[in-house]
C-alpha positions, 0 to 999 in steps of 0.5 A: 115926195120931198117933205120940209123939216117942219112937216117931218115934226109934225108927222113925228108929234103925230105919230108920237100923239096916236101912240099914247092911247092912254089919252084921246086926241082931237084934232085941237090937241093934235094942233097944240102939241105940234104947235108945241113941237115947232117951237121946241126944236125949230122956235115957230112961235105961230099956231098951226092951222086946223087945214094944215094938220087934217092934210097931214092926217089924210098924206099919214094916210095915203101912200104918198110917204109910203106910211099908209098910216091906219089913222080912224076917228072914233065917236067923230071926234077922237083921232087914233091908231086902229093898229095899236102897234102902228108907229110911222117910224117902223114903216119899211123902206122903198127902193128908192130909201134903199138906193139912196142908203146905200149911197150914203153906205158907201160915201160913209165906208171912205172914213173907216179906217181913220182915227177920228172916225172910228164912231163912223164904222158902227154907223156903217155897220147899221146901215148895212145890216137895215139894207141887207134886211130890207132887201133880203126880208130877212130878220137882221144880222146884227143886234145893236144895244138898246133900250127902247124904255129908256126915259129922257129921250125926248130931250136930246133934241132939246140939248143938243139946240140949246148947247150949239146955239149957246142958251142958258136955260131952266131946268126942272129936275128931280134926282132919285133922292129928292122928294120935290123937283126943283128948278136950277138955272143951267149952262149946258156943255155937253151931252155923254152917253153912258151905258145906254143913259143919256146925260147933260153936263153943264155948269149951275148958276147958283154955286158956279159948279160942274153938274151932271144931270141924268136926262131921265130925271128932268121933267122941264126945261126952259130958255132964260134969254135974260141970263146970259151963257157963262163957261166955266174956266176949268171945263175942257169937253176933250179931256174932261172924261179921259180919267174916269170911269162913267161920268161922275167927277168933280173939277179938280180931283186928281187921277190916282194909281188903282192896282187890282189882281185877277185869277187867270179865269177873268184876266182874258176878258180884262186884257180884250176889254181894257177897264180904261184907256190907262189900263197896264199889265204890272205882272203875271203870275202863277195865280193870276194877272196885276193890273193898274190903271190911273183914274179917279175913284168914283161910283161907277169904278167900283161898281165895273170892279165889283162886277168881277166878283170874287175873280178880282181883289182891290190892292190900291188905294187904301180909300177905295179898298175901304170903300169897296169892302165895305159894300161887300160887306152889306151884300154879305149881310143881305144874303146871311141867313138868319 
């Protein structure tokens, strides 16, 4: 049965809504918060029917989108899951949802191999190893990172709309070292991944400089059609990542040369998996192995080098050999006995 874009949020922000059994739903908060959902993603600025949502309730229920959700009332007013494991996003595939990926398999195998479609082959690889499983009954062969507590989520969506269609927007956020949240006034440029946490990089309208803001810290966000989008002159979406480690740098910080040597035990795992794209073999020795990579220092360097323990010595530059041995220093102390 073909589903529109409209009716997949709604099932999506019901679905989400009987999850959270910390609260109880009635029918007029199932409207509401998928009344909120249309508008977020999609801008319908129109209350949804009371009709509308109990039919989707009874398709949740049916077998006419193969969720057979187990929806019940309880006191004859409160909607929940009887399974309170239930979530429509687990449901397993019918043959004709395995017919139809692998299709989309196939079509998806004709890019690997291409340089700008590297992204592409884990993508492949997901979606062969759900239609081996689905089709087999047998637990996945492959276990992709993830993280399934991740906070912040909820707003890529959110971004991803606001950066394409170029809006600027108000964002209430609270870093882990402010007391209050604050709202700043935001041009989003660009969603990053790092490390399993989602990021939005963008430009603040109070002081015209580049900010990195860590989804899972932001608590709201508004449209402000009033304020017109502004780029920022410096910023290249391309480039702008290529001389770091992680996502902390400032427009206008040079890459510096960072030597370090390693014992043969962790150069292997150095030479498999480079530190950065620079990363160069200087020299090998008896003891060990010199590299060098050209970046600019930030927090997220120091903490990928200081996790090769004793295994790896910083020999350059002066500023980040300072900043290291003194957080060696602090992790000494805390492990001194008294």
């Amino acid at each position: 049965m073909p589903v529109n874009r409209n009716a997949l949020i709604r099932y999506r922000t019901i679905d989400k809504c009987l999850q959270n059994r910390r609260r109880k739903w009635t029918i007029e908060d199932l409207i509401d918060a998928c009344t909120d959902a249309l508008y977020e993603y999609d801008g319908i600025d129109r209350p949804i029917s009371m009709r509308t949502i109990r039919m989707d309730l009874n398709a949740m229920r049916s077998e006419q989108l193969g969720y057979n959700a187990p929806i019940i009332v309880v006191d004859k007013k409160y909607y929940t899951y009887e399974d309170a494991e239930y979530t429509i996003t687990n449901i397993p595939l019918t043959s004709q949802d395995l017919t139809i990926l692998q299709a989309v398999s196939h079509l998806l195998q004709q890019f690997k191999g291409f340089n700008h479609f590297n992204e592409v082959s884990e993508m492949i690889n997901k979606l062969e190893d759900k239609i081996y499983s689905e089709q087999h009954q047998q637990n996945p062969v492959i276990d992709f990172e993830k993280n399934d507590l991740l906070a912040g989520l909820q707003w890529l969506d959110v971004l991803y709309k606001h950066i394409i269609e170029k809006n600027t927007i108000a964002i209430t956020y609270q870093s882990f070292k402010a007391r209050q949240p604050g709202e700043l006034i935001f041009y989003p440029y660009l969603l990053k991944e790092y490390r399993n946490r989602w990021f939005v990089l963008g430009m603040h309208k109070k002081d015209k400089q580049l900010l990195t803001l860590a989804l899972d810290r932001i608590q709201q966000i508004s449209v402000k059609p009033e304020e017109k989008f502004k780029t920022h002159p410096e910023f290249n979406a391309q480039n702008h990542f290529d001389d770091i480690i992680g996502v902390s740098r400032s427009v206008g910080q040079k890459p510096v040369t960072v030597k370090f040597f390693t014992d043969h035990h962790q150069a292997p795992y150095i030479i498999t998996k480079p530190i950065h794209q620079s990363q160069e073999i200087v020299e090998q020795t008896k003891e060990g192995v010199l590299f060098q990579i050209k970046v600019i220092p930030n927090l997220e360097l120091e903490r990928e080098l200081l996790g090769f323990g004793s295994g790896l010595k910083i020999l350059s530059p002066s500023s980040l050999v300072r900043s290291v041995s003194k957080k060696i220093r602090l992790m000494s102390l805390m492990y001194h006995d008294d």
